[in-house]
C-alpha positions as CSV (number, residue, x, y, z in Angstrom):
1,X,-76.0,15.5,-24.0
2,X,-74.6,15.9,-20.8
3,X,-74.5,12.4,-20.1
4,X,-72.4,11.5,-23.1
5,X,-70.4,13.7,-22.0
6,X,-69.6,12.7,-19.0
7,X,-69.4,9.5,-20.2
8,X,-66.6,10.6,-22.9
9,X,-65.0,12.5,-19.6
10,X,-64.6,8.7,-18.1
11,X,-63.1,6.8,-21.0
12,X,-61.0,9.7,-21.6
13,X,-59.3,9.3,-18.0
14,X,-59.8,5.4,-18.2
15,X,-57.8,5.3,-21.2
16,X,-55.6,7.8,-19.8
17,X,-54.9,6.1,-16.4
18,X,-54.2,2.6,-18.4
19,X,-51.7,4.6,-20.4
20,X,-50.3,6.1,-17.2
21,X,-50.0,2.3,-16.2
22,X,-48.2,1.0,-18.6
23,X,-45.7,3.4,-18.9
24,X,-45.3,2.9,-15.6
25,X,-44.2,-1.0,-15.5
26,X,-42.5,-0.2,-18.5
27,X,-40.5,2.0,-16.7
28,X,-39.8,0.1,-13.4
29,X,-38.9,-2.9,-15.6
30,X,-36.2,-1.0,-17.2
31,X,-35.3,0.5,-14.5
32,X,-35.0,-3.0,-12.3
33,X,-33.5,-4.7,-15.3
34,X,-30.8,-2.0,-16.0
35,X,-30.1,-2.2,-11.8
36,X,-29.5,-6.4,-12.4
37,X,-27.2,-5.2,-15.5
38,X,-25.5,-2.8,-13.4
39,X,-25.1,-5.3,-10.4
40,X,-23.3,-8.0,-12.7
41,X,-20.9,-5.6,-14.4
42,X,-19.5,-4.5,-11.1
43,X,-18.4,-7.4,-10.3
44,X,-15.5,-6.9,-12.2
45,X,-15.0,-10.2,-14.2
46,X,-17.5,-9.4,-16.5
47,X,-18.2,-6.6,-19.7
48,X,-21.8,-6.3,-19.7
49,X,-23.8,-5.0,-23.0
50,X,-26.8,-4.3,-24.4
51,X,-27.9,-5.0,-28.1
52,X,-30.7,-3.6,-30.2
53,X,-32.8,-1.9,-27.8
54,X,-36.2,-1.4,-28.3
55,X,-38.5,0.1,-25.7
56,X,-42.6,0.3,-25.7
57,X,-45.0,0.9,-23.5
58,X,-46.9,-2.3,-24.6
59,X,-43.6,-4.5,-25.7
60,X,-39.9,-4.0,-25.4
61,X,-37.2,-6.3,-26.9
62,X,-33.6,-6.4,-26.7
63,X,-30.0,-8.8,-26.0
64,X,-28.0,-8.6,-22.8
65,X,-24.5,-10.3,-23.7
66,X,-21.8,-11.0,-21.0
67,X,-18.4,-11.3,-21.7
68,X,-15.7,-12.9,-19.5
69,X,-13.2,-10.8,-18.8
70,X,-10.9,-13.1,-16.4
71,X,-12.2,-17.0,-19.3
72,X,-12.6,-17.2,-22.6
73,X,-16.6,-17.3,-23.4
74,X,-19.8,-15.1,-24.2
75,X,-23.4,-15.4,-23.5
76,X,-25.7,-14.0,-25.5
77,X,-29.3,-13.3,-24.0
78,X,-32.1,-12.1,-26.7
79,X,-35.2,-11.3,-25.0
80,X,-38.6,-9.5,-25.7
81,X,-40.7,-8.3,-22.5
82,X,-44.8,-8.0,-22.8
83,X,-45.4,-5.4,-20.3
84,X,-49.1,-5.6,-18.7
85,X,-50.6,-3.0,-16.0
86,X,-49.0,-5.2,-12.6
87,X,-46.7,-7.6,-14.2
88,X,-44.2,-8.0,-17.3
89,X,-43.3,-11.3,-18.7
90,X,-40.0,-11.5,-20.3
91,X,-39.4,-14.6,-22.8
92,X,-35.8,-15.3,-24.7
93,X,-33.4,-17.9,-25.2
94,X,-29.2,-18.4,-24.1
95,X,-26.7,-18.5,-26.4
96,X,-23.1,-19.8,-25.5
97,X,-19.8,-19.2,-27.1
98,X,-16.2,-20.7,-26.0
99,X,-12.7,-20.7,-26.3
100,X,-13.1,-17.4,-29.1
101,X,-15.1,-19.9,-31.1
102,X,-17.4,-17.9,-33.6
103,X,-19.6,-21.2,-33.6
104,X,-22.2,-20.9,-31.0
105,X,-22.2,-23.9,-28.6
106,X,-26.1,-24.9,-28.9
107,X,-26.8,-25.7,-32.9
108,X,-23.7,-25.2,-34.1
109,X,-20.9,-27.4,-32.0
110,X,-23.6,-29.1,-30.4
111,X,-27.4,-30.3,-32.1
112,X,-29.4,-29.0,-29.6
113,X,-31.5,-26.4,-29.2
114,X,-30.3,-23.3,-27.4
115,X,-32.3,-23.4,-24.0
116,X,-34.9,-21.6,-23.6
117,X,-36.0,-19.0,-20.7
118,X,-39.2,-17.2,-19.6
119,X,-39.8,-15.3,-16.5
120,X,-42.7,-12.4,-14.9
121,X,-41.7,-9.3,-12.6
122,X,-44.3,-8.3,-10.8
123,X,-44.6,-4.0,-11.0
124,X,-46.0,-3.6,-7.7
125,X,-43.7,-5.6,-5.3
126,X,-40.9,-5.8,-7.4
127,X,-40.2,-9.4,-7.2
128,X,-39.2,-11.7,-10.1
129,X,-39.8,-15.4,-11.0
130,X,-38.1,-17.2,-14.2
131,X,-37.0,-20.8,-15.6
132,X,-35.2,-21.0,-17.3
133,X,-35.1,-24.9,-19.5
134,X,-32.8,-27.0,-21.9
135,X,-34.4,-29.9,-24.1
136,X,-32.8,-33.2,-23.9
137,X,-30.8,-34.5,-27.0
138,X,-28.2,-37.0,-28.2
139,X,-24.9,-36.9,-30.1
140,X,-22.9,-39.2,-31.5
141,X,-19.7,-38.6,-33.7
142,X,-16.0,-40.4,-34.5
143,X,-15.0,-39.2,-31.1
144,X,-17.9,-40.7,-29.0
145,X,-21.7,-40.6,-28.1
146,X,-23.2,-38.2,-25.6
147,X,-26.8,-38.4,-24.5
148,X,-27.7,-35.3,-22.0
149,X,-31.9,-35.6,-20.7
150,X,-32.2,-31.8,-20.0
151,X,-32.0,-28.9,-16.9
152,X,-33.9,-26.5,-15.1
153,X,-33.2,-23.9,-13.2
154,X,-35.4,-21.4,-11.3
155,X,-34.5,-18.2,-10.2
156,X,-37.0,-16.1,-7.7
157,X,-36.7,-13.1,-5.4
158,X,-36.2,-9.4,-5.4
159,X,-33.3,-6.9,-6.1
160,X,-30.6,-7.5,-3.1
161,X,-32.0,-10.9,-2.2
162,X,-32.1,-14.1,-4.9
163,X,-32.6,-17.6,-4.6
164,X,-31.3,-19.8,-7.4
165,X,-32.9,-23.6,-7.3
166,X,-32.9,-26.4,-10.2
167,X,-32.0,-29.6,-11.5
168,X,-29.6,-31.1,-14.0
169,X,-31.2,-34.5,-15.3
170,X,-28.6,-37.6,-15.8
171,X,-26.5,-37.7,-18.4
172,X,-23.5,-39.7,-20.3
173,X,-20.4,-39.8,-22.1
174,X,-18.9,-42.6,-24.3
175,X,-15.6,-42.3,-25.7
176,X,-13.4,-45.6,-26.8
177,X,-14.6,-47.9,-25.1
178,X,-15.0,-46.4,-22.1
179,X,-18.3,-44.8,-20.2
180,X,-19.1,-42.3,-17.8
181,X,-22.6,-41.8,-16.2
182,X,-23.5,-38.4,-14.2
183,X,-26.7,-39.3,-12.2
184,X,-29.4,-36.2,-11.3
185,X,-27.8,-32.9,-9.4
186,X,-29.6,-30.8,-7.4
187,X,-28.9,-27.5,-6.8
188,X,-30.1,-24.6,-3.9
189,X,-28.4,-21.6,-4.3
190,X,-28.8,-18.1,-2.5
191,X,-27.7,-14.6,-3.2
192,X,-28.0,-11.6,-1.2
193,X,-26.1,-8.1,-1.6
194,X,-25.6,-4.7,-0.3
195,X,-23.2,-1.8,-0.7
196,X,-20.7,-3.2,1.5
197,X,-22.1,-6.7,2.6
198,X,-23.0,-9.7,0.6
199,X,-23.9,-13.2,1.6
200,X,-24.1,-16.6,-0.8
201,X,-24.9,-19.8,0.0
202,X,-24.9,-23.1,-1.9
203,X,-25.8,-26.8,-2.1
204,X,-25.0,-29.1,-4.6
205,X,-25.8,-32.8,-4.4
206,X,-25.2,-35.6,-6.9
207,X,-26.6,-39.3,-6.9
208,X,-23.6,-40.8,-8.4
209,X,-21.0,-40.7,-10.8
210,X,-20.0,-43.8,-12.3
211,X,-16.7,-44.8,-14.7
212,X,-16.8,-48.0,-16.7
213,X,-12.8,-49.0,-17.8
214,X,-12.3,-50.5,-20.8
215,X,-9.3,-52.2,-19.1
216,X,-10.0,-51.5,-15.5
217,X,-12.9,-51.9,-12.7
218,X,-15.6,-49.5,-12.1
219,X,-15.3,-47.0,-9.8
220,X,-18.7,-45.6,-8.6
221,X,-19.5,-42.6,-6.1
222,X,-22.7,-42.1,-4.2
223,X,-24.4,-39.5,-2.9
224,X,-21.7,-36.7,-3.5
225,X,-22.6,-33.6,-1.6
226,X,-21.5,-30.3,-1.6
227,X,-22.2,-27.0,1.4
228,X,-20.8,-23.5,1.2
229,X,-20.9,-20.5,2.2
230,X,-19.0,-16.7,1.7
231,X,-20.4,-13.8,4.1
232,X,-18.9,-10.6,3.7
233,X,-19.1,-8.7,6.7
234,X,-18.2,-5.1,8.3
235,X,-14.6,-6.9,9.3
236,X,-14.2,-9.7,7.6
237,X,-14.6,-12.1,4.6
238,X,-15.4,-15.6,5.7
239,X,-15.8,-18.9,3.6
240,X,-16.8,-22.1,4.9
241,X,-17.7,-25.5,2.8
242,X,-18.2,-29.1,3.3
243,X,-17.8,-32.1,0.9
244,X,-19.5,-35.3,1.5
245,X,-19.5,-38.9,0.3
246,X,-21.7,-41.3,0.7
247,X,-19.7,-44.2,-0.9
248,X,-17.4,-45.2,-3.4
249,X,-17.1,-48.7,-4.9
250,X,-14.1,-50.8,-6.8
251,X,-15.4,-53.2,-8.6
252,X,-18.8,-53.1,-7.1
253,X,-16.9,-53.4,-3.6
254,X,-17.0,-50.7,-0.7
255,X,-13.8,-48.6,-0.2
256,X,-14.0,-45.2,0.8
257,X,-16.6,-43.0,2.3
258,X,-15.9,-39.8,4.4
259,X,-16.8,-35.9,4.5
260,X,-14.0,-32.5,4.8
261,X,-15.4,-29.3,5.8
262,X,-13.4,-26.1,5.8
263,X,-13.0,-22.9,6.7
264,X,-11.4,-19.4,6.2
265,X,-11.8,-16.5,8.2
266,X,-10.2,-13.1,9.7
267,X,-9.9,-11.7,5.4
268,X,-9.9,-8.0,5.6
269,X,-13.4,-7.0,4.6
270,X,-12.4,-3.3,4.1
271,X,-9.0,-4.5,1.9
272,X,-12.0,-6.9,0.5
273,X,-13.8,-4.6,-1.0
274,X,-10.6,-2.2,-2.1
275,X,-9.3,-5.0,-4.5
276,X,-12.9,-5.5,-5.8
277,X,-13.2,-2.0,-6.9
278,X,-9.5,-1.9,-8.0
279,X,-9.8,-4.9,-9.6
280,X,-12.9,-3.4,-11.4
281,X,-11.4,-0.2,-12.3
282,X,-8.0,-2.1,-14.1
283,X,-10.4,-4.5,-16.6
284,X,-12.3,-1.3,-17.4
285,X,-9.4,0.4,-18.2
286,X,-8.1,-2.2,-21.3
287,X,-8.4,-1.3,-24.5
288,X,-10.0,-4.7,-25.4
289,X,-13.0,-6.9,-24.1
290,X,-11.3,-10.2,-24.5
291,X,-9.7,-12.3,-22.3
292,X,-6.6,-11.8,-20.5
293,X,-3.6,-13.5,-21.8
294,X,-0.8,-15.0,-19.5
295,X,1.3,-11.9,-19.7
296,X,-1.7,-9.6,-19.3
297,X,-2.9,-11.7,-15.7
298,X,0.7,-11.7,-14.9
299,X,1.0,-7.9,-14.8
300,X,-2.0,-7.6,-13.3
301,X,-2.0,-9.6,-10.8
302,X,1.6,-7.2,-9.7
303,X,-0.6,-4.1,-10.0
304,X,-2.8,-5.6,-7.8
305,X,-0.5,-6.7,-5.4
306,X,-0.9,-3.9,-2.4
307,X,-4.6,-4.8,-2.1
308,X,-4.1,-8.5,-2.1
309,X,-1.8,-8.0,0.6
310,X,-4.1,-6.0,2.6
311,X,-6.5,-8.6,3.2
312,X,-4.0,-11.2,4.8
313,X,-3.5,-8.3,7.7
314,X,-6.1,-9.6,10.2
315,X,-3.8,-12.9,10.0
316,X,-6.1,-15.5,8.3
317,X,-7.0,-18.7,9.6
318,X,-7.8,-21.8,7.7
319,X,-9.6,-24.5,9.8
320,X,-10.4,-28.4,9.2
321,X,-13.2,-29.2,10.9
322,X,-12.9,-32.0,10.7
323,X,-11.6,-34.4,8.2
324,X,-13.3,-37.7,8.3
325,X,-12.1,-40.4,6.2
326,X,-13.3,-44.3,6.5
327,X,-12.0,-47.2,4.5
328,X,-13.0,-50.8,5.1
329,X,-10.8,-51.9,2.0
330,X,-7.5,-50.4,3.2
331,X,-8.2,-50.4,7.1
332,X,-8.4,-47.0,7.7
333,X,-10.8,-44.7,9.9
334,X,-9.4,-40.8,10.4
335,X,-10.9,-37.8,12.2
336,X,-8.2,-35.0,11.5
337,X,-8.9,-31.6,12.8
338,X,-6.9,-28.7,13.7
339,X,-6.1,-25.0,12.1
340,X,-3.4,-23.1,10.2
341,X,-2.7,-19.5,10.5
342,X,-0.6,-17.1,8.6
343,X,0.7,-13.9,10.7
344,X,0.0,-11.1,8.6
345,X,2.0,-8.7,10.7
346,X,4.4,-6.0,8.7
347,X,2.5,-8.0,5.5
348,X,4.0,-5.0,3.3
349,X,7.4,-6.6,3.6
350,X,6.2,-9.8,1.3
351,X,5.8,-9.6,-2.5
352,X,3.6,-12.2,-4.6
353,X,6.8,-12.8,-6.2
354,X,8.0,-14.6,-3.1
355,X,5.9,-17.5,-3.4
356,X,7.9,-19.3,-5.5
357,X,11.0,-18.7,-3.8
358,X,12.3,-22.2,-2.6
359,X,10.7,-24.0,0.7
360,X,14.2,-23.4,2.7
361,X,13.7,-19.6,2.4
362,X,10.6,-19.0,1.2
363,X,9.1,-15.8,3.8
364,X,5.4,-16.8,3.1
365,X,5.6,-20.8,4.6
366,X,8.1,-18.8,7.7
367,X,4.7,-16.9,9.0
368,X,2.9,-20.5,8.8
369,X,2.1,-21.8,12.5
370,X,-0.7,-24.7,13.2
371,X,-2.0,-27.4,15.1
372,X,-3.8,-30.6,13.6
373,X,-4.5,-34.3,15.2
374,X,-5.6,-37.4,13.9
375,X,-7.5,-39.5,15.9
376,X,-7.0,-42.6,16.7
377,X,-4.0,-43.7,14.1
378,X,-3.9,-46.8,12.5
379,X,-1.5,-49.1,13.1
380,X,0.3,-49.3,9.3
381,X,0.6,-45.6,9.1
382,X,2.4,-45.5,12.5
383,X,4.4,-47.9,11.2
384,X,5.2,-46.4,7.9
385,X,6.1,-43.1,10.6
386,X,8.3,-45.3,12.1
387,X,6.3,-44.3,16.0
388,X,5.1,-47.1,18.3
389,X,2.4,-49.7,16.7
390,X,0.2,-48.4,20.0
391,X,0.2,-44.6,19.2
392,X,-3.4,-43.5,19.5
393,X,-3.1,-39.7,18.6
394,X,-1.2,-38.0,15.6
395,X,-0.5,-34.5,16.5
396,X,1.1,-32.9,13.7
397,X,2.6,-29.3,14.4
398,X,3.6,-26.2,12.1
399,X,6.0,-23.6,13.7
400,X,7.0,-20.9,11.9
401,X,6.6,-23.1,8.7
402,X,8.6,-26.6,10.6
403,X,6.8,-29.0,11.0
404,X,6.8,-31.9,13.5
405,X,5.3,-35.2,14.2
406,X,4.6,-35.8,17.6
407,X,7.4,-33.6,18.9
408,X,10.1,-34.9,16.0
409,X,11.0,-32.1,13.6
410,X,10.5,-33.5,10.0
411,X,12.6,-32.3,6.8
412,X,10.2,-30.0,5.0
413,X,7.3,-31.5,3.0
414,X,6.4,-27.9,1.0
């Protein structure tokens, strides 16, 4: 007697505990996932939603749509999670609209099936792993033929700190004639966030792009490359990215090839972060959740217009570093480097509106001051400057907005 008992006592608390369990990754995923939610919708650009809600213990369901606040398109995310004692796994599909279109993009405008996404968050360590996949298909109409061989993307990591990776598989358009080919793109992104700092880096690369003329020659590009990164720190908001190409042909013949990287620094982190939140605080203040027309970005951008101010303070500084261009078919081999800064002192005393004040007396290109040289000129463009066939250097100047030419004042180019 005493024994079954005892042994009722056990199945009783096993049961118990496993209950305890699964309320318990039931609860950390909706908590995690309403974090995520939370994350996206300060941003500011975007309204975030949720749609029929259904929580369980054992299975919860439910669809996420985002809404751009700043475009003109709405993705709608139903998903139903399976939640076990150490994991959940979460399954769904994507569903695009665009341009206000009622017609959803995958099914509707296009005939392909929406893509399709899966993923499991571990309870324990609170880490996540999805994929998220789209099917190949073709299309072909009056307008022209479109054959796309499928994506995937992978997304991995923890609240705070995400790493985005995937591919996009080669695809083409053909439209009177003429044919463009878009060859595999690789993608390697990363995310990571904080109260006040946040860090992303990216990498794109493409094999090639290729357009065949109906009534001209080819032009091909190889190995197309893309680096950048944006690090917001405790003084300042930095961006830095570098374009490469490998090659690109005329007519199966070599012409250019050549790489630019860039850079931005000395934004006001703390005015940074102001017009984020401000920014945040006007689009949650509309009446509506659709887009902003012209006159509605116009006045916002003037309400705005203190904060955007703030963060030229620190007197930002753009830098080439460098600019490398080579051309076998026209003759040319540049290395330009150099910076531009804008003085942000007494920035108070400038108004958006000033920018399009004419070049003559326009108060935003008067705080302009920089340095830039190209290397060893060719001969035909010092000629076309009209300096000596033998000039080696080209050291172009910016002061106070004039520029110059090695040392000869030029009529403005703005």
């Amino acid at each position: 007697m005493r024994k079954g008992r005892l042994l009722v006592s056990v199945v009783v608390l096993l049961g118990a505990g496993y209950l305890v369990a699964q309320a318990y990754s039931s609860a950390i995923f909706e908590r995690e996932l309403s974090r995520a939610l939370d994350d996206l919708d300060a941003r500011g650009d975007l309204h975030v939603q949720r749609d029929e809600l259904e929580r369980g213990w054992f299975v919860s369901r439910g669809e996420v749509q985002l809404t751009a606040l700043l475009d003109d398109w709405q993705l709608s995310l139903p998903y139903i999670a399976h939640h076990g004692l150490l994991a959940t796994r979460i399954e769904g599909e994507l569903q695009l609209q665009l341009d206000g279109d009622e017609d959803t993009l995958f099914g509707e405008r296009l005939p392909a099936s929406p893509p399709r996404w899966h993923g499991e968050y571990q309870t324990l360590s609170q880490t996540f792993e999805g994929r998220l996949d789209m099917a190949p298909f073709e299309f072909s109409d009056e307008r022209g033929d479109v054959d796309f061989a499928g994506l995937a993307l992978r997304v991995s990591g923890e609240h705070g700190d995400l790493a985005l990776t995937g591919s996009v598989a080669p695809w083409s358009l053909s439209v009177d004639g003429e044919r463009l080919e878009v060859g595999p793109l690789q993608l390697d992104s990363q995310y990571r966030y904080g109260d006040d700092d946040f860090l992303q880096r990216d990498e794109l690369q493409l094999a090639y792009l290729r357009l065949t003329q109906a009534n001209g020659p080819e032009i091909a590009l190889q190995a197309l490359g893309y680096r950048g990164e944006v690090r917001l720190g405790s003084d300042e908001l930095t961006l830095a990215g570098r374009l490469s190409l490998g090659e690109m042909t005329l007519a199966e013949q070599p012409a250019l090839s050549g790489e630019l990287a860039l850079g931005v620094s000395r934004l006001n982190a703390d005015a940074v972060r102001t017009l984020s939140r401000e920014l945040q605080t006007a689009l949650a203040a509309r009446d509506s959740q659709a887009p902003l027309d012209a006159t509605e970005a116009e006045a916002l951008a003037m309400s705005l217009e203190p904060y955007v101010l703030a963060t030229l303070v620190d007197s930002p500084r753009l830098t080439i570093e460098p600019l490398r261009v080579e051309s076998p078919m026209f003759g040319v081999d540049a290395h330009v480097e150099g910076d531009l800064v804008f003085d942000g002192d007494d920035i108070d005393s400038l108004s958006l509106a000033d920018l399009e004040v004419a070049a003559d007396a326009n108060p935003w290109l008067a705080r302009l001051d920089g340095h830039f040289v190209w290397r060893d000129l060719p001969r035909f463009v010092a000629l076309q400057l009209g300096l000596p066939l033998d000039t080696q250097d080209l050291e172009i100047r910016v002061e106070a907005g004039e520029l110059s030419i090695n040392g000869e004042p030029l009529p403005p180019l703005w």
